[in-house]
C-alpha positions in Angstrom: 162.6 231.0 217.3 166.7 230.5 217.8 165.8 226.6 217.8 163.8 227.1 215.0 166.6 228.8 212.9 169.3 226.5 214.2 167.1 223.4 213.0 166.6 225.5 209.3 170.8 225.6 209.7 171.5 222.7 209.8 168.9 221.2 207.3 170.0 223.8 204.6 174.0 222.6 205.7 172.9 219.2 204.8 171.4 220.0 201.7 174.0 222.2 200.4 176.7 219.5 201.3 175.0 216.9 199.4 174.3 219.4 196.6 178.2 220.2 196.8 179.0 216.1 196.5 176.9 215.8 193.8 178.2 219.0 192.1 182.1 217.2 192.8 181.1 213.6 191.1 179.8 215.7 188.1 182.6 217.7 187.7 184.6 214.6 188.6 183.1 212.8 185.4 183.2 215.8 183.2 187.3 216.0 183.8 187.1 212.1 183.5 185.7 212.3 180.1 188.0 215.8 179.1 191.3 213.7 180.0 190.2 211.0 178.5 188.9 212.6 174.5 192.4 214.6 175.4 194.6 211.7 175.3 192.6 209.9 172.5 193.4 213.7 170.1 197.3 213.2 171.2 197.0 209.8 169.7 195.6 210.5 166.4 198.1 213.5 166.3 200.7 211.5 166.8 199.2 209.4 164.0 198.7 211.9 161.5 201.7 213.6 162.3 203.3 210.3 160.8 201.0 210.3 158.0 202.0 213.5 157.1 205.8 212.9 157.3 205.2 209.5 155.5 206.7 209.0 152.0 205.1 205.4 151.3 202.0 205.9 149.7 201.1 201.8 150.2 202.1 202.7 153.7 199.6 206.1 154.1 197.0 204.0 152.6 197.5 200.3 154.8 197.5 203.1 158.3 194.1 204.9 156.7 192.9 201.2 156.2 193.9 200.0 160.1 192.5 203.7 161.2 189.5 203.1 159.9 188.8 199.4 161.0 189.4 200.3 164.4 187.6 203.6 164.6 186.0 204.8 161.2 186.0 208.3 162.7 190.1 208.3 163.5 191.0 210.3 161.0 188.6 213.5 161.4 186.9 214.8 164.7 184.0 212.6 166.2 180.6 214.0 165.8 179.5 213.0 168.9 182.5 214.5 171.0 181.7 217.2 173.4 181.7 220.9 172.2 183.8 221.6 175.4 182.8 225.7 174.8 179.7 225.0 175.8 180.4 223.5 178.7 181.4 225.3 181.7 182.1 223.3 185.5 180.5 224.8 188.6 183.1 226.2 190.5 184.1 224.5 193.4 181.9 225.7 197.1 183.8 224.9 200.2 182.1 223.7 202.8 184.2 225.8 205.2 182.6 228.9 203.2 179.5 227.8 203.1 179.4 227.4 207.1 180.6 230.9 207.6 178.2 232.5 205.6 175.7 230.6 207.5 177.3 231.4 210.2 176.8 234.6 209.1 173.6 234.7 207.9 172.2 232.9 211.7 174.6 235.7 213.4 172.4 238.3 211.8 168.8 237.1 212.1 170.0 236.6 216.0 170.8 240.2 215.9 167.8 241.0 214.7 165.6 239.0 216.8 167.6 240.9 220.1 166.9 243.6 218.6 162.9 242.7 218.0 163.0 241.3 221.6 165.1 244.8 223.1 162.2 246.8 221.7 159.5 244.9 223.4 161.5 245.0 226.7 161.2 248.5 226.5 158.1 248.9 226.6 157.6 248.1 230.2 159.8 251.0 231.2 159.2 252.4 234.5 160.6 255.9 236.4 163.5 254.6 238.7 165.0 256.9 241.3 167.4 256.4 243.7 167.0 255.8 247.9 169.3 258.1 249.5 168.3 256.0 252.7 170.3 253.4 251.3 173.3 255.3 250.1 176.6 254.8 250.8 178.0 257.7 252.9 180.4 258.6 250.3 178.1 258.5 247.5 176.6 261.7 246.2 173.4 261.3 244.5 172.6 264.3 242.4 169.0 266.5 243.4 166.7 264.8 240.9 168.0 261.2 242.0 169.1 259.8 238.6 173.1 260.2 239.6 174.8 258.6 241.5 178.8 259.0 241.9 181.5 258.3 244.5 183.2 260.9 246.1 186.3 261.3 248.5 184.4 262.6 252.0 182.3 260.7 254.2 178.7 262.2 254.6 177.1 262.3 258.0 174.2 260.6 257.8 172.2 258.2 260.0 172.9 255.1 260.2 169.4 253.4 259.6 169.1 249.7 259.1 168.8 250.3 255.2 172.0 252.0 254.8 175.2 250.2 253.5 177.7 250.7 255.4 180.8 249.2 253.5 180.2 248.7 250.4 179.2 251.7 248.1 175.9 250.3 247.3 172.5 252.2 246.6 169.1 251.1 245.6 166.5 252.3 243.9 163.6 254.1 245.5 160.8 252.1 244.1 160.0 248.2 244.8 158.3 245.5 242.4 156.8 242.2 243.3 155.3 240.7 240.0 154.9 241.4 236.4 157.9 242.9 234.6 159.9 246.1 234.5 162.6 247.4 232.5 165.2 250.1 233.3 168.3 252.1 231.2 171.8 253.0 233.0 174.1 255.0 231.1 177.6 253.7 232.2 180.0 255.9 229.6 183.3 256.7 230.8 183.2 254.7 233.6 186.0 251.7 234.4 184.3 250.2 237.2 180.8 249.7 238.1 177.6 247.3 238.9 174.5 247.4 237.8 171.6 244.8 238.3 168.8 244.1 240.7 168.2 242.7 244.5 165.8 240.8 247.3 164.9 243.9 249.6 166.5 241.4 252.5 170.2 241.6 251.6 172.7 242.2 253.9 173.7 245.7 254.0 176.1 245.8 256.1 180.2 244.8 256.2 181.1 242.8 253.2 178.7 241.7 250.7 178.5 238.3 248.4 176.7 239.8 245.6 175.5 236.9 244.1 171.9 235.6 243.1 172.1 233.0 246.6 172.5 236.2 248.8 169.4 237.9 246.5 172.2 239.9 243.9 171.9 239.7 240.0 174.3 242.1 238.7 176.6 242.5 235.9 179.9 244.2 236.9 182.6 246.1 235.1 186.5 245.8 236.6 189.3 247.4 235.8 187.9 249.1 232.2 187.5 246.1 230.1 187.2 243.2 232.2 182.8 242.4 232.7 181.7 239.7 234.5 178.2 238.3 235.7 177.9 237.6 239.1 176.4 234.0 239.5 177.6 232.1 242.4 181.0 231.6 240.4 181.5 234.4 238.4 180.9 234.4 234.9 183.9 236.3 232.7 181.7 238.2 230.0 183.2 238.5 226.2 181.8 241.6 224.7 182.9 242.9 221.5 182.1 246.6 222.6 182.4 248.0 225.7 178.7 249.2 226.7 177.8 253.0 226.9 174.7 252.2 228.4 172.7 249.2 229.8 168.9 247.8 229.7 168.0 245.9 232.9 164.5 243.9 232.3 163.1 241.7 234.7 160.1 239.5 234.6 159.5 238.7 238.0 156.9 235.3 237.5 159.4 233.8 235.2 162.2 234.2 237.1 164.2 236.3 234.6 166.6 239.2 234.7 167.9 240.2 231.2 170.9 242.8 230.6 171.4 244.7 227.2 174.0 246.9 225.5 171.3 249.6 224.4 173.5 251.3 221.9 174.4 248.1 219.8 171.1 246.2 220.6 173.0 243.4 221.5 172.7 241.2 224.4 174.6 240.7 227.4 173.8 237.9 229.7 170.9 236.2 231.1 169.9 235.0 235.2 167.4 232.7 233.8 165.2 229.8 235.9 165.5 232.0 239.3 162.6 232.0 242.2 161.2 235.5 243.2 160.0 235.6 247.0 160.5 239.3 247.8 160.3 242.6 246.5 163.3 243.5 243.8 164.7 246.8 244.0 166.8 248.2 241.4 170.9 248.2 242.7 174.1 250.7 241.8 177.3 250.7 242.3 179.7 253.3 241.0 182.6 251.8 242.7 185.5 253.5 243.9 186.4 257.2 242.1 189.9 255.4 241.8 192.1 259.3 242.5 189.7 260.6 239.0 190.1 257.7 237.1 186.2 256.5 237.6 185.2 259.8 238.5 182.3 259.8 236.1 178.7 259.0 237.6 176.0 256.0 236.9 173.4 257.7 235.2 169.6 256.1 235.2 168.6 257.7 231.6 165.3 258.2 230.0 164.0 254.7 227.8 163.5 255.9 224.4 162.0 253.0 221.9 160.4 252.6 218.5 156.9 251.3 218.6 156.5 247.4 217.0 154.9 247.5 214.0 
């Protein structure tokens, strides 16, 4: 559909720019023909204006004479001159303008389709809770397990295989293998945080390369305002608004993991072309509480959506 309307861009660029050349070499020939009948009028003024002064009659009547045999219509206006009130020039279209309200207009029916595409994604929303097996000791998960926030004291808890133990990492309780699933994390008021998906094999222990080679695809927030995805090298992320919440979908056969700004509709990035072995588990971080400043939890909200009509 983007191809579609990039190819009906373009052709409708054309078009307009060779409607605009054409319009130029009208108006081109129009001014042509105004300069032209306007330097012809200051010649016959200048003319009559010597007539009129003129005291030799035999002189009045040799110019009327010479007038006429060049141009029988010299002394009075021509009846086929052009009634310039009637006329009126298109006004000149810049191309530049023309591209940005096509700019414009393909901006807007991308929005739209995100939107369209957003709704659908919702649909396959599923109940995602969070693994306190795999918690971080410092992270206190809330009693329904839909919180998840970092805090200053180290729990003691076992330290089972499925634990991380360095960075503050939890997963989600539930596991998918095929189809698709889609789920909503409410990220207000936090500075730092990631948010994504991951192979149940990762390392979980010491320092961790979150990154889709080591079975990570997250999106990550640092330092308030600076969001990245994490794909091998990072990629730096240029969002006009900073995300209150965010849509994770994931279709695991076509190899596809989607993030959305839910408020705005608008998308984020894409891990597209990516091969699916094991089961993907849902994966938070709330990062750091940063002395208050990122005290705020990672919230997995409810997915509310409008039915397609």
């Amino acid at each position: 559909m983007i191809r579609s309307i990039e190819r009906c861009q373009t052709e409708l660029l054309e078009m307009m720019e060779e409607e605009q050349k054409a319009v130029e070499k009208q108006d081109e020939g129009l001014i042509k023909d105004l300069e032209q009948e306007i330097t012809e009028l200051k010649w016959r003024d200048s003319e009559l204006e010597k007539i009129t002064h003129s005291e030799d009659h035999l002189h009045l009547i040799q110019v009327n004479v010479s007038l006429s045999l060049i141009n029988p219509s010299s002394l009075h206006i021509p009846s086929d001159m052009k009634n310039w009130s009637e006329i009126s020039m298109k006004t000149h279209v810049s191309v530049e303008t023309l591209r940005r309200a096509l700019t414009q207009l393909q901006e807007t029916l991308n929005e739209k389709l995100t939107q369209t595409v957003l709704m659908k994604m919702q649909q396959y929303a599923v109940d995602v809770t969070l693994d306190p097996d795999t918690a971080h000791r410092r992270l206190i998960l809330s009693e329904d397990r839909k919180q998840v926030k970092h805090g200053d004291i180290q729990h003691k808890l076992p330290d089972n295989p499925e634990r991380f133990d360095y960075c503050v990492f939890v997963l989600g309780k539930e596991g998918f293998t095929s189809g698709r699933f889609y789920f909503e994390v409410q990220v207000k008021g936090k500075t730092n945080w990631d948010v994504g998906v991951a192979s149940e094999s990762i390392n979980r222990k010491g320092r961790i390369t979150a990154t889709p080679q080591d079975g990570h695809w997250v999106v990550v927030l640092r330092d308030e305002r600076d969001y990245s995805a994490f794909a091998g090298p990072p990629v730096l992320l240029s969002l006009r608004l900073s995300p209150p919440k965010v849509g994770v979908f994931v279709d695991y056969e076509e190899g596809l993991v989607c993030f959305y700004d839910v408020e705005s509709r608008s998308h984020i990035y894409s891990f597209t072309a990516q091969t699916f072995t094991q089961k993907l588990f849902p994966i938070f971080s709330p990062c750091l509480n940063d002395k208050g400043k990122n005290v705020a939890p990672l919230i997995i909200s409810p997915v509310h959506y409008n039915k397609l009509i």
